[in-house]
MOPAC internal coordinates of N, CA, C and O (Angstrom, degrees):
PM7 1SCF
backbone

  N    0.0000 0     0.00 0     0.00 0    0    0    0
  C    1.4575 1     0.00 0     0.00 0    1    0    0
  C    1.5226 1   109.05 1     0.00 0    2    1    0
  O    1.2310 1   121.48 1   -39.21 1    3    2    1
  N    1.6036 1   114.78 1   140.79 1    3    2    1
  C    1.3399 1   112.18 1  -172.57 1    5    3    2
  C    1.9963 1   105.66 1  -124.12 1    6    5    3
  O    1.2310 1   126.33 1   -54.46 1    7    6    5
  N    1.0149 1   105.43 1   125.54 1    7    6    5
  C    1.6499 1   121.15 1  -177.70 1    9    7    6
  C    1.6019 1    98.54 1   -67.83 1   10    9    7
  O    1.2310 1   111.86 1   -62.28 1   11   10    9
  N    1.1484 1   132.94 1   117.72 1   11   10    9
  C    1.8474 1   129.43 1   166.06 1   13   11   10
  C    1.1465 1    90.39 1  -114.79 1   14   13   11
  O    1.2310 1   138.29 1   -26.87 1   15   14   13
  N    1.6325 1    82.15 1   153.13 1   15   14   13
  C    1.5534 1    95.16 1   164.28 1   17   15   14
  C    1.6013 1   129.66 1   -97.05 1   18   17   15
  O    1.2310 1   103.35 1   -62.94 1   19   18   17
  N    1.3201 1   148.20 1   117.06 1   19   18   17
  C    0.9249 1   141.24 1  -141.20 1   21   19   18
  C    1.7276 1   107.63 1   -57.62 1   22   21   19
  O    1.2310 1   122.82 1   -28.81 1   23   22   21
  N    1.2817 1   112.20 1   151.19 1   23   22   21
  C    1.2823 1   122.96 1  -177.73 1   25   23   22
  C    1.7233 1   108.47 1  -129.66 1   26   25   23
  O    1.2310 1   101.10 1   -42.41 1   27   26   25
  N    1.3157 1   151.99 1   137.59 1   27   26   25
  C    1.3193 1   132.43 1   119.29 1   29   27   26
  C    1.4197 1   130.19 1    20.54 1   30   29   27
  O    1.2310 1   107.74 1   142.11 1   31   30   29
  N    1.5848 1   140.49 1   -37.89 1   31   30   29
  C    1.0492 1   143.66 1  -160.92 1   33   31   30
  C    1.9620 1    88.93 1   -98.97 1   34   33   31
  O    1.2310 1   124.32 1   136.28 1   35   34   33
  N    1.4301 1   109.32 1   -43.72 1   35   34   33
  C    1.3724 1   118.01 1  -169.85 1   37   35   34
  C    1.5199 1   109.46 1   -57.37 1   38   37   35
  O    1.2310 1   121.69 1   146.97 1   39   38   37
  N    1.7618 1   114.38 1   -33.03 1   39   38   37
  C    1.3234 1   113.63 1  -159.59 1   41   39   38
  C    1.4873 1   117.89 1   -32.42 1   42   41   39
  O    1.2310 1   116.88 1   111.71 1   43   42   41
  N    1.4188 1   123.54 1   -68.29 1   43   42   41
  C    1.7234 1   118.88 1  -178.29 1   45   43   42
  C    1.5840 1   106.39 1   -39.83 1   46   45   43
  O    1.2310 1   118.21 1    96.99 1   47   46   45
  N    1.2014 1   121.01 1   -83.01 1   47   46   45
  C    1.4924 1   134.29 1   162.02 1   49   47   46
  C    1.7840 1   113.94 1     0.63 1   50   49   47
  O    1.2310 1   125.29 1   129.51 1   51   50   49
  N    1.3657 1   107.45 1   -50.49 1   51   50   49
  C    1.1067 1   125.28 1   172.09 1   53   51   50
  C    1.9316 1   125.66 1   -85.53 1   54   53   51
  O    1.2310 1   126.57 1   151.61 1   55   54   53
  N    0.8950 1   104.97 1   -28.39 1   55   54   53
  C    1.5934 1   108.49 1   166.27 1   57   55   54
  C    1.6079 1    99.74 1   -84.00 1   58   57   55
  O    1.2310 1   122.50 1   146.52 1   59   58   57
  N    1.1055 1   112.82 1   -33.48 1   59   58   57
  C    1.9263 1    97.74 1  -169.61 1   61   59   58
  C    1.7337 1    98.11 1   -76.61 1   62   61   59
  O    1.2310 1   112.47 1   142.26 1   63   62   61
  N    1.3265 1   131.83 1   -37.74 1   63   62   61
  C    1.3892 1   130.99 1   171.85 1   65   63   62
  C    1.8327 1   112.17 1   -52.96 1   66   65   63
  O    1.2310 1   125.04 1   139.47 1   67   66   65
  N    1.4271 1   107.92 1   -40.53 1   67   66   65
  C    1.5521 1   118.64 1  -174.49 1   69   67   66
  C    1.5914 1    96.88 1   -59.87 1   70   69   67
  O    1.2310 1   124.90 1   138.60 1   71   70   69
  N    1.4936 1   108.20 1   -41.40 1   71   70   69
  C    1.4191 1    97.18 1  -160.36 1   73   71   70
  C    1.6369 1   116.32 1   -81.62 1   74   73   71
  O    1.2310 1   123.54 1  -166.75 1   75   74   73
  N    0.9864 1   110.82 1    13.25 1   75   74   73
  C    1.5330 1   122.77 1  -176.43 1   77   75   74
  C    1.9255 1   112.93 1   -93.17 1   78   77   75
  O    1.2310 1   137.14 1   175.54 1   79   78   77
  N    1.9658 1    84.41 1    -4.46 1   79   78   77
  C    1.7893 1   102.35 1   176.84 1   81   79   78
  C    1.9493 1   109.31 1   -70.94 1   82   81   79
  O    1.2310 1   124.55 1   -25.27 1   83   82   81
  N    0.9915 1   108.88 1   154.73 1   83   82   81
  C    1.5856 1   105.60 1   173.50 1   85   83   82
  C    2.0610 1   112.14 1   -50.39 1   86   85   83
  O    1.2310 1   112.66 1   -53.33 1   87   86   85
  N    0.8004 1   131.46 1   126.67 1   87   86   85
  C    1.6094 1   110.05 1   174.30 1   89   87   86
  C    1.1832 1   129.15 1    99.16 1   90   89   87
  O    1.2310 1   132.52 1   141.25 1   91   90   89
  N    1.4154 1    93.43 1   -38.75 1   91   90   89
  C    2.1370 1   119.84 1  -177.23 1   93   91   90
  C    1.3218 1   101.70 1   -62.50 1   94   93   91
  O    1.2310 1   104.93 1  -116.78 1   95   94   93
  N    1.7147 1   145.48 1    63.22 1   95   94   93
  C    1.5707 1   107.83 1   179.46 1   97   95   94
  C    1.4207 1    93.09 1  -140.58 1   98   97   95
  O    1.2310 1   108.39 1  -125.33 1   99   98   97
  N    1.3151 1   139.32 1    54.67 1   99   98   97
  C    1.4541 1   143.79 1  -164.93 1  101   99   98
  C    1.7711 1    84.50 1  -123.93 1  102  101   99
  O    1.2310 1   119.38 1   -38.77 1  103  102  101
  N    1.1641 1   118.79 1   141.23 1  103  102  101
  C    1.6316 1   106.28 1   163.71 1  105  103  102
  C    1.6205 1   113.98 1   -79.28 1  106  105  103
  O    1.2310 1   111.55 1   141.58 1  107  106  105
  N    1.1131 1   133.51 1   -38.42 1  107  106  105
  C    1.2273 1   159.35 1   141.73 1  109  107  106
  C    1.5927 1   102.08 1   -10.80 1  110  109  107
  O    1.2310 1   128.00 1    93.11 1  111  110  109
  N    1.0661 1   102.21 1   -86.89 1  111  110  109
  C    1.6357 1   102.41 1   175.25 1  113  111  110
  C    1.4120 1   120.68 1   -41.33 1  114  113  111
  O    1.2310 1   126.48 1   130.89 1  115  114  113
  N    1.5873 1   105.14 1   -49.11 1  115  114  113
  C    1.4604 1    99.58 1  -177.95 1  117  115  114
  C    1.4953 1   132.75 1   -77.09 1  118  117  115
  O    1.2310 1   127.55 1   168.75 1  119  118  117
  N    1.4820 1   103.07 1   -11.25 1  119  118  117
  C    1.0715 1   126.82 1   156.05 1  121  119  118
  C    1.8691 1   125.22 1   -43.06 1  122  121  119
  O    1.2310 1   140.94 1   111.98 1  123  122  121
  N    1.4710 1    76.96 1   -68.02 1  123  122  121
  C    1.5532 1    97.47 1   176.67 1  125  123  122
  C    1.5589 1   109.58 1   -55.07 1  126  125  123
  O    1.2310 1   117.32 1   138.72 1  127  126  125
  N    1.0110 1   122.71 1   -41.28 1  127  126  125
  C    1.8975 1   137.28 1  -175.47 1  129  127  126
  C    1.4764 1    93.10 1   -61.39 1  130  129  127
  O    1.2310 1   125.25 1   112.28 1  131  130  129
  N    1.0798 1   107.52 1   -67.72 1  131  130  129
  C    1.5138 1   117.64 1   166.89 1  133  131  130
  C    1.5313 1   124.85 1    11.28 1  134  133  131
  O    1.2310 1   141.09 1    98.53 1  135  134  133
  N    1.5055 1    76.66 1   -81.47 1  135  134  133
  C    1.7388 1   122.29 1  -156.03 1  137  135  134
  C    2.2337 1    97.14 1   -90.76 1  138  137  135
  O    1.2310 1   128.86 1  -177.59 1  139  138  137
  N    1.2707 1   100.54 1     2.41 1  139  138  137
  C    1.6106 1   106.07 1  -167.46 1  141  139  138
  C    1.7824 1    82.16 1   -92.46 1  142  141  139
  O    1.2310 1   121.00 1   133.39 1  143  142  141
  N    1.4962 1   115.69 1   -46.61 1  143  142  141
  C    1.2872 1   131.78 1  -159.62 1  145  143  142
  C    1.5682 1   104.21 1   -59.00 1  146  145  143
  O    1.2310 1   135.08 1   137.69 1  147  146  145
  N    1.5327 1    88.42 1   -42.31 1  147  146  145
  C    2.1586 1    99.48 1  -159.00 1  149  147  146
  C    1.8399 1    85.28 1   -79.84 1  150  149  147
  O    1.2310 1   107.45 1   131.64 1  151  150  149
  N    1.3877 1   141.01 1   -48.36 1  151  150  149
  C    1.0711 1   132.24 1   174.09 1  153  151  150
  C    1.3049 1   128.53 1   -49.46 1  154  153  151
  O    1.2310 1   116.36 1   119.94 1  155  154  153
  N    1.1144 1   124.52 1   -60.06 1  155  154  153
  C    1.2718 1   132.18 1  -165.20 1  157  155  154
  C    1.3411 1   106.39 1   -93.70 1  158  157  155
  O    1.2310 1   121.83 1   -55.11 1  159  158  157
  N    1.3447 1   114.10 1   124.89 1  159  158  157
  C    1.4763 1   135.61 1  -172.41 1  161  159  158
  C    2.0312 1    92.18 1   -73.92 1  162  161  159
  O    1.2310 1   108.56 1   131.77 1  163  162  161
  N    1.0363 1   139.00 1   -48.23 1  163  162  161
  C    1.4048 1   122.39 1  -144.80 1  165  163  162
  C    1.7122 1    76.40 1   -90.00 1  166  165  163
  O    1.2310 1   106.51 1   125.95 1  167  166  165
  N    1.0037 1   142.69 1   -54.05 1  167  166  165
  C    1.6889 1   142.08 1   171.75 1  169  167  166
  C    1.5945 1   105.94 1   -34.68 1  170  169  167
  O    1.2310 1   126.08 1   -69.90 1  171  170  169
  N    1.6600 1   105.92 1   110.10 1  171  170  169
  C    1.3482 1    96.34 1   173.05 1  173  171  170
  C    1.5178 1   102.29 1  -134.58 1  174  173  171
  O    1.2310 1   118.27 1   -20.98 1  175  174  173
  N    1.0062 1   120.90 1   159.02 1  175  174  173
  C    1.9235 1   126.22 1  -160.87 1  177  175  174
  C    1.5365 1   110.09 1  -152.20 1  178  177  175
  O    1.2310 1   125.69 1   -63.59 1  179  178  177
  N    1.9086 1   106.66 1   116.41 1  179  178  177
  C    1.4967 1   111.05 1  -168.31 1  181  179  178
  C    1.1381 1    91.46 1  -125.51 1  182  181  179
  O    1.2310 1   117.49 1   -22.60 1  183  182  181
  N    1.5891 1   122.38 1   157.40 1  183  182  181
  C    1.2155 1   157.96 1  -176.11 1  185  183  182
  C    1.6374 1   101.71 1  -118.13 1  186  185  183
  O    1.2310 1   131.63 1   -35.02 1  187  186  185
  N    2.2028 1    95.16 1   144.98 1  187  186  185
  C    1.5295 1    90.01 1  -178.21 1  189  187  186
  C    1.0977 1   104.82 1  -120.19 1  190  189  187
  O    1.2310 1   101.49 1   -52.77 1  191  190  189
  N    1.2190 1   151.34 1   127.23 1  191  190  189
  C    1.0923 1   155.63 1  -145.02 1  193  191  190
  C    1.8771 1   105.18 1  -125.66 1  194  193  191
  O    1.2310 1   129.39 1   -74.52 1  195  194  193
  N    1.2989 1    99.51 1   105.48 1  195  194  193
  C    1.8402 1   106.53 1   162.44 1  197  195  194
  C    1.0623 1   117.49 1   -98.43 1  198  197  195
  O    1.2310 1   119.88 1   -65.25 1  199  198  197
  N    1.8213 1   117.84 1   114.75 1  199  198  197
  C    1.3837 1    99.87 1   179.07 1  201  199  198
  C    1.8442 1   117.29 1    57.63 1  202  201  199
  O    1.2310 1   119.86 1    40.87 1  203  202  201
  N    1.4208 1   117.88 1  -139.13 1  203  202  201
  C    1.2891 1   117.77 1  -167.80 1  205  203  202
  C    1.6078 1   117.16 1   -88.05 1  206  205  203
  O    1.2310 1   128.57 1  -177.86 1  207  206  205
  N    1.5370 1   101.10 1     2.14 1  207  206  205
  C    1.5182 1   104.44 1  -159.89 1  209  207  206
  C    1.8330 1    99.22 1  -113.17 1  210  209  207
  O    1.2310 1   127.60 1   -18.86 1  211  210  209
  N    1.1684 1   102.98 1   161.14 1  211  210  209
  C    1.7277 1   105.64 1   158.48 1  213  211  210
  C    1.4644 1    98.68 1   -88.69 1  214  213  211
  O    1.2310 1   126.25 1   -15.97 1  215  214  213
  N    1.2760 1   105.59 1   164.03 1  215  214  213
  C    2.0289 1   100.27 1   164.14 1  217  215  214
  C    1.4069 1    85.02 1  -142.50 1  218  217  215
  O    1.2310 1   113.08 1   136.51 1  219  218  217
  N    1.1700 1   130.68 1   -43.49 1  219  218  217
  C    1.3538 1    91.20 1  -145.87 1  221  219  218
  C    2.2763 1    83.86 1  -135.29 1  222  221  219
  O    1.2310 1   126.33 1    -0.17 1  223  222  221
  N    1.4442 1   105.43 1   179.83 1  223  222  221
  C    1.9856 1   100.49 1  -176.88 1  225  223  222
  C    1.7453 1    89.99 1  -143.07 1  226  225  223
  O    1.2310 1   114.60 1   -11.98 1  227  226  225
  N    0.8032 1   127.83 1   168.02 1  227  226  225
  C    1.3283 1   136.87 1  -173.42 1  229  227  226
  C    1.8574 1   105.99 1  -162.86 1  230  229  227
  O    1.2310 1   115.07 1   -48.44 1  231  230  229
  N    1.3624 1   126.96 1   131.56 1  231  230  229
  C    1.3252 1   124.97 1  -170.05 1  233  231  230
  C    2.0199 1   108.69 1  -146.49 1  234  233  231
  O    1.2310 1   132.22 1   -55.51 1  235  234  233
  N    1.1473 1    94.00 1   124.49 1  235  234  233
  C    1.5624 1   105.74 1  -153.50 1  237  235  234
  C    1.8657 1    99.83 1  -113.47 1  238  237  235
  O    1.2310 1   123.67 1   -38.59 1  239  238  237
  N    1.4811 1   110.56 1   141.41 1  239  238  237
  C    1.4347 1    89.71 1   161.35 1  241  239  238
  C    1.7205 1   100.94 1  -133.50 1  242  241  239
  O    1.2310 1   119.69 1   -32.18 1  243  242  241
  N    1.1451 1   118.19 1   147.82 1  243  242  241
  C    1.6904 1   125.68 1  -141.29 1  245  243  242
  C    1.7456 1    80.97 1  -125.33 1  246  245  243
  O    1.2310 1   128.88 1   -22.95 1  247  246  245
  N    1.5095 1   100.49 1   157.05 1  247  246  245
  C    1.4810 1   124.49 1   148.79 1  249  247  246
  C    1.5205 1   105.05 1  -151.09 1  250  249  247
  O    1.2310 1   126.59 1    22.75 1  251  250  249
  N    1.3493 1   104.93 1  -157.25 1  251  250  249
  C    1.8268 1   104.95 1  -159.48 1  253  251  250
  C    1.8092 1    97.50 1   -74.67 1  254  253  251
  O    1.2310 1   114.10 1   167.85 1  255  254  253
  N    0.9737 1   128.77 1   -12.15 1  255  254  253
  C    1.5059 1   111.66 1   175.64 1  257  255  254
  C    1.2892 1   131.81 1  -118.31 1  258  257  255
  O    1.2310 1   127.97 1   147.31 1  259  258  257
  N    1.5331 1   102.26 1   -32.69 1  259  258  257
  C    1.3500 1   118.99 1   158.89 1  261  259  258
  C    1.3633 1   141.00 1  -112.54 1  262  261  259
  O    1.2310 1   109.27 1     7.29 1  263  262  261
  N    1.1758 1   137.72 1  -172.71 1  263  262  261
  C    1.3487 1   129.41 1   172.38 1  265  263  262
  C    1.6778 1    94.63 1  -143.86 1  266  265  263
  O    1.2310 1   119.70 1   -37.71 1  267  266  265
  N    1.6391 1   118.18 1   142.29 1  267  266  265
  C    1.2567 1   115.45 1  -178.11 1  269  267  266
  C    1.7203 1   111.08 1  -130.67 1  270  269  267
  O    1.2310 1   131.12 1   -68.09 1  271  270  269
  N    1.3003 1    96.14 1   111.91 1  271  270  269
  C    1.8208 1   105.00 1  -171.61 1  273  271  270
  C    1.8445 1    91.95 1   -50.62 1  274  273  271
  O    1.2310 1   130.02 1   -57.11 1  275  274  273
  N    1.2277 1    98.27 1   122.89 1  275  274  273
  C    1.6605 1   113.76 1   162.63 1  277  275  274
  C    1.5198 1   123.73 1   -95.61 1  278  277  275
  O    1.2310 1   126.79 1   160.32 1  279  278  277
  N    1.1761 1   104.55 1   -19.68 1  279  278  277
  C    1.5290 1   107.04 1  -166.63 1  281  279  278
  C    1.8337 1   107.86 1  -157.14 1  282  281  279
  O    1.2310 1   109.95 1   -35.78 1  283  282  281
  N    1.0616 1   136.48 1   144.22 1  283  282  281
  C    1.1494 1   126.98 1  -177.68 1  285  283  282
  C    1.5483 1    89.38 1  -156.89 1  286  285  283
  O    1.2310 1   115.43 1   -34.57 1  287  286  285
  N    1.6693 1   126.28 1   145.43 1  287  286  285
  C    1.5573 1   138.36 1   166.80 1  289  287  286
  C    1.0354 1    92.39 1  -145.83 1  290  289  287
  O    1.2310 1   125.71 1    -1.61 1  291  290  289
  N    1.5804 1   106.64 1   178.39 1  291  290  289
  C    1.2941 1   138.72 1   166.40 1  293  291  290
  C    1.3046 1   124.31 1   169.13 1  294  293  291
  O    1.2310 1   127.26 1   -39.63 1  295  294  293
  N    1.3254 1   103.64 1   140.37 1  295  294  293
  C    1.5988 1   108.64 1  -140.14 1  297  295  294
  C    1.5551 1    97.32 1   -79.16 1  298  297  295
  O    1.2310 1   131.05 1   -32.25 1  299  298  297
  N    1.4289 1    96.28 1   147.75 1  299  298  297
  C    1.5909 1   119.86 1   177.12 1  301  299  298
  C    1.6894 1   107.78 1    -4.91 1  302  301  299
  O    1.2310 1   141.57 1   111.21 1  303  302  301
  N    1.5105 1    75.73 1   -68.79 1  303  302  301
  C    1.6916 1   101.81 1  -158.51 1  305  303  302
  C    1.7569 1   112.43 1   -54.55 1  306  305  303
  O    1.2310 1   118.41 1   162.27 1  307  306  305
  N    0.7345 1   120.63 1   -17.73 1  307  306  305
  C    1.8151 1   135.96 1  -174.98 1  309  307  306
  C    1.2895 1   111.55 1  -133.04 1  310  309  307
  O    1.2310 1   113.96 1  -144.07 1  311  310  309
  N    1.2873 1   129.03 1    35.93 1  311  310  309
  C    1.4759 1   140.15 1   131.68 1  313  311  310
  C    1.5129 1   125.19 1   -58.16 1  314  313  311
  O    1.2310 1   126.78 1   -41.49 1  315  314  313
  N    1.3363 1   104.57 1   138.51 1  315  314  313
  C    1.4602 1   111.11 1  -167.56 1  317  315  314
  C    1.4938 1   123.41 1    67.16 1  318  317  315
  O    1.2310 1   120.00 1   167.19 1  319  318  317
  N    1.4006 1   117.61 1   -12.81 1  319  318  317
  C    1.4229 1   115.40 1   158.55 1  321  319  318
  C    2.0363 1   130.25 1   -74.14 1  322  321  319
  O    1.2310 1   124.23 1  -165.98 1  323  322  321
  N    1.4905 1   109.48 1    14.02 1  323  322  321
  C    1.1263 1   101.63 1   174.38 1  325  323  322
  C    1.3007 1   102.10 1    90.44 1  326  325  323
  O    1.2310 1   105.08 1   166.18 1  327  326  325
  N    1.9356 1   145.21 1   -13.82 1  327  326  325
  C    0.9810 1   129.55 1   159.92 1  329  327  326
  C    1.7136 1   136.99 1   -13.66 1  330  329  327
  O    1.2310 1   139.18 1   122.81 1  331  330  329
  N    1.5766 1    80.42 1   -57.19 1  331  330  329
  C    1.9434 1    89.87 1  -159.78 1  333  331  330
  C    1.8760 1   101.65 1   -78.44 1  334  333  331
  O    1.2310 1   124.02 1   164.08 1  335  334  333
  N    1.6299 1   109.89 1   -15.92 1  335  334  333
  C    1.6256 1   111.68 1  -171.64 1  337  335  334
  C    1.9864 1    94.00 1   -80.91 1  338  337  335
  O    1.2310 1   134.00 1   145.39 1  339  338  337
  N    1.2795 1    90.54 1   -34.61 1  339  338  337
  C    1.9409 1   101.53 1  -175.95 1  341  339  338
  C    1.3599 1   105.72 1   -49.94 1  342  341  339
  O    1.2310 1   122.63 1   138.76 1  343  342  341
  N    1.5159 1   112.57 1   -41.24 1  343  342  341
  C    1.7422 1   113.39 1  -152.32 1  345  343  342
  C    2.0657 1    82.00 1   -94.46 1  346  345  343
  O    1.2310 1   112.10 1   136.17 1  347  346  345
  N    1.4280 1   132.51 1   -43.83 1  347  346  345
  C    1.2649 1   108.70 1   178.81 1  349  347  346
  C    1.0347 1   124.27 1   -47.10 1  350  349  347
  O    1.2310 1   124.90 1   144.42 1  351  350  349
  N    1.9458 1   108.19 1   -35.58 1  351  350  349
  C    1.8084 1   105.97 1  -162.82 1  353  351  350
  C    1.9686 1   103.82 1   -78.16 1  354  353  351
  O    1.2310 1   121.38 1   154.60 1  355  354  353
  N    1.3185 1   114.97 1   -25.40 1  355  354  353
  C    1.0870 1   109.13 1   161.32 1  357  355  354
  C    1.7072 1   131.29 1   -90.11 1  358  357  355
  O    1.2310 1   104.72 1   179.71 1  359  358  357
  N    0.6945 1   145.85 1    -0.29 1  359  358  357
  C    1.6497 1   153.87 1    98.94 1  361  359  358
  C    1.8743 1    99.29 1    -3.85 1  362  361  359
  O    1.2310 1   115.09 1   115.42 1  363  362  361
  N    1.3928 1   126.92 1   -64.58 1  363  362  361
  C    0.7450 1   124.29 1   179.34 1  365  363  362
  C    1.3561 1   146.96 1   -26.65 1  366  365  363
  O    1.2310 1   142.28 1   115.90 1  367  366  365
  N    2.1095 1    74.33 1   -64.10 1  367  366  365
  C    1.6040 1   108.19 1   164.25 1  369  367  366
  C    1.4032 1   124.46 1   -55.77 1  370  369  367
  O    1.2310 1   120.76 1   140.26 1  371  370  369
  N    1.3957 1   116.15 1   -39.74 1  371  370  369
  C    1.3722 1   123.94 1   174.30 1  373  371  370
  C    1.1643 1   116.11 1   -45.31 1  374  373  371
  O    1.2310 1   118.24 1   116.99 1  375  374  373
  N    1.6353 1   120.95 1   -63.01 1  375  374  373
  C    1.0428 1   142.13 1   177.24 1  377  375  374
  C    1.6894 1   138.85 1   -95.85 1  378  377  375
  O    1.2310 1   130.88 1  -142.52 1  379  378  377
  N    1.4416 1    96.61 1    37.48 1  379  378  377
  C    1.5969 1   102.02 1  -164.26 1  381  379  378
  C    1.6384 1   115.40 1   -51.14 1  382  381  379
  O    1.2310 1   121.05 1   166.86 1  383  382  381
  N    1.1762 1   115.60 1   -13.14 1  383  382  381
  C    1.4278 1   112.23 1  -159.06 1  385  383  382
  C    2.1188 1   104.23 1   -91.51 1  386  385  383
  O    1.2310 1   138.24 1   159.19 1  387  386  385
  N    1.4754 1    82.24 1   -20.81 1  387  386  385
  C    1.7652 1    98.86 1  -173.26 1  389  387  386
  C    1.9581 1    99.90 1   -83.08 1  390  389  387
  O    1.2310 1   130.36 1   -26.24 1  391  390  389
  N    1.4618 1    97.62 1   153.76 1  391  390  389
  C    1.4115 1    96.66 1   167.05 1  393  391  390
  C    1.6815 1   108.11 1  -116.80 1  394  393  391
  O    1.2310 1   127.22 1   -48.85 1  395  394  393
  N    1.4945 1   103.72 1   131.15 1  395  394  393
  C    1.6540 1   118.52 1  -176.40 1  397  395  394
  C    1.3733 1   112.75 1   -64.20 1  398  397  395
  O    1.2310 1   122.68 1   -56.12 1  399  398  397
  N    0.9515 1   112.47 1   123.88 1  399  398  397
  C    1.8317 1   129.80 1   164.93 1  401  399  398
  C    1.5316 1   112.50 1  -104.97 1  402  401  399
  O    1.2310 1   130.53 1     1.19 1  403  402  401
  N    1.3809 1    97.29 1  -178.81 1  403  402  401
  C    1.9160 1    81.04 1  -173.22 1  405  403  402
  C    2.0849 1    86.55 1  -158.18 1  406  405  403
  O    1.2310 1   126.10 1   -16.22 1  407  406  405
  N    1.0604 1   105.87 1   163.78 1  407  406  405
  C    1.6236 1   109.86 1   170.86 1  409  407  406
  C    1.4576 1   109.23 1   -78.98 1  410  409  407
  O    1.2310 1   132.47 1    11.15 1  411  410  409
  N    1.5323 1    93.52 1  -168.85 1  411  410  409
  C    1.4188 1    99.17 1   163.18 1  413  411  410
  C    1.6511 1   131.12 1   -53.30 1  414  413  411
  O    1.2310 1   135.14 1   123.66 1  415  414  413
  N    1.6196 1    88.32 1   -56.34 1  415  414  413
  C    1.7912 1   127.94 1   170.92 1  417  415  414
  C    1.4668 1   100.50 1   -30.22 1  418  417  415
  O    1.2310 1   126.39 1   116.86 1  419  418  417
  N    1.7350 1   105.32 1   -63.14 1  419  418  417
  C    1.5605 1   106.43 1  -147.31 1  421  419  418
  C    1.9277 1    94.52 1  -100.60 1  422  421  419
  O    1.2310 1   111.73 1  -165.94 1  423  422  421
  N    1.1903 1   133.19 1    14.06 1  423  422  421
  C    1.2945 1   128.48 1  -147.39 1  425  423  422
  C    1.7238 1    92.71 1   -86.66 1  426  425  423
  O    1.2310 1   116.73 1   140.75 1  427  426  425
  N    1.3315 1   123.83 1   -39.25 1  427  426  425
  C    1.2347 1   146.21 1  -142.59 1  429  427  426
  C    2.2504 1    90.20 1   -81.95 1  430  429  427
  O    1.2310 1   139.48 1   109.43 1  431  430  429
  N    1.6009 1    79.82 1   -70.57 1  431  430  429
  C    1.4307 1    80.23 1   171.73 1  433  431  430
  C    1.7563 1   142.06 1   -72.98 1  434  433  431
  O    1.2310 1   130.48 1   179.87 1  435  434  433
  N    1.4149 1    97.39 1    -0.13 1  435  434  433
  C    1.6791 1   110.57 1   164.59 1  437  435  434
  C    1.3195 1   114.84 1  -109.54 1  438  437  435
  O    1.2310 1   124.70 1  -156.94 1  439  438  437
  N    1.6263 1   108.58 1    23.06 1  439  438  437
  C    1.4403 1   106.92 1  -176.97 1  441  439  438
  C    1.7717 1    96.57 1  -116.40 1  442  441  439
  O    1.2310 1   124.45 1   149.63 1  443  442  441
  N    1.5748 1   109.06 1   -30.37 1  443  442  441
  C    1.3195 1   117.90 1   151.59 1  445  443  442
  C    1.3370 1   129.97 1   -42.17 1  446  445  443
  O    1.2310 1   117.30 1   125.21 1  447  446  445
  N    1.1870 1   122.74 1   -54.79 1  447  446  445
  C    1.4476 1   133.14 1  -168.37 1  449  447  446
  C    1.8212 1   100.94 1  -100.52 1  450  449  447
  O    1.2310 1   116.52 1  -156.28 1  451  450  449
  N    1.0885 1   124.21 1    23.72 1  451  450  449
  C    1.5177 1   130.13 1   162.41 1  453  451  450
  C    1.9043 1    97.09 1  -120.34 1  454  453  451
  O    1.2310 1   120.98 1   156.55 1  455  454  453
  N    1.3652 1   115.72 1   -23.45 1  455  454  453
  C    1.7951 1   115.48 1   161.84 1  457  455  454
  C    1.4353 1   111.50 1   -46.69 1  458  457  455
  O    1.2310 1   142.16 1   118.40 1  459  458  457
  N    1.8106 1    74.58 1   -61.60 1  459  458  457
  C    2.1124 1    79.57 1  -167.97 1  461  459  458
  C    0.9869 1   120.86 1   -82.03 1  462  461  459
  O    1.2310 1   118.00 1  -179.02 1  463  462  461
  N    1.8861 1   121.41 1     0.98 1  463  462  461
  C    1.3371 1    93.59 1   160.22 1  465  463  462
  C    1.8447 1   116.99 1  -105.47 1  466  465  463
  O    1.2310 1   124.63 1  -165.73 1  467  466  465
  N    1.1319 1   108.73 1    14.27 1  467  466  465
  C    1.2852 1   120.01 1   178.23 1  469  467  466
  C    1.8989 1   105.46 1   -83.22 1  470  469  467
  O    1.2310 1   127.94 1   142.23 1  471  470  469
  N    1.2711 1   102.31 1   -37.77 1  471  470  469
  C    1.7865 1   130.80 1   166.40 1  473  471  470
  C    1.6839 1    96.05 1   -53.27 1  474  473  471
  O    1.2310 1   124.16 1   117.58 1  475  474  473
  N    1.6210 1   109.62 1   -62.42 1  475  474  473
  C    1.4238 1    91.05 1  -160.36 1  477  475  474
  C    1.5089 1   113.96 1   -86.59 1  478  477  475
  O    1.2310 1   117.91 1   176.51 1  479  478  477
  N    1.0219 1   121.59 1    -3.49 1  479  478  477
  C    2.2259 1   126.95 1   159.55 1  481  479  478
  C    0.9918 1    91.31 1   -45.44 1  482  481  479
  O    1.2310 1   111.39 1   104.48 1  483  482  481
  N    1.6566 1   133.82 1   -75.52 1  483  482  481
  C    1.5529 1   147.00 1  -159.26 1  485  483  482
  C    1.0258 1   134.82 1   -30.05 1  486  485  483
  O    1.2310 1   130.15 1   131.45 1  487  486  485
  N    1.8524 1    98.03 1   -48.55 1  487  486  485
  C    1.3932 1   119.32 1   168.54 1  489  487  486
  C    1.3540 1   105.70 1   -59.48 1  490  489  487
  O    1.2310 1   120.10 1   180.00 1  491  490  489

């Protein structure tokens, strides 16, 4: 699996992944989310690419110490395979020096994938 970084060419590609978020399903809105990403320099938004497909988008907004997951999907079809924990641990990689925060939205599900990996040391 390969992490991109979002580009202009991705935009559609990238609103249909957003909308797979709880709430996200206005085109309008996602538009606008979009267009928050292509503006704002500390807003940055990656796509995961398997093979020929995207599956899953991940969207972060960073300052000098941290970086805070804003947005996380993944498509229908590759749920429950560990997608969305794949795209944090590489998020990671990007940014090893930053420490991850998460919103309200994403708090639930990065509190999951700090279980299982606290679960998988144990083993």
């Amino acid at each position: 699996m390969t992490l991109l970084r979002y580009k202009k060419a991705y935009e559609k590609i990238a609103m249909g992944l957003l909308s797979y978020m709880p709430g996200e399903k206005a085109v309008k809105k996602l538009q606008e989310l979009v267009h928050q990403y292509e503006e704002n320099e500390s807003w940055q938004l990656f796509l995961l690419k398997k093979g020929e497909d995207f599956i899953g988008i991940i969207g972060i907004s960073l300052d000098e110490t941290t970086y805070t997951v804003m947005h996380i999907a993944v498509n229908p079809s590759f749920r429950g395979e560990g997608v969305g924990r794949e795209m944090i641990d590489m998020i990671g990689q990007v940014f090893p020096e930053l420490e991850c925060k998460s919103t309200d939205d994403t708090e639930s599900f990065l509190q999951k994938c700090k279980q299982n990996d606290n679960e998988s040391k144990m083993e």
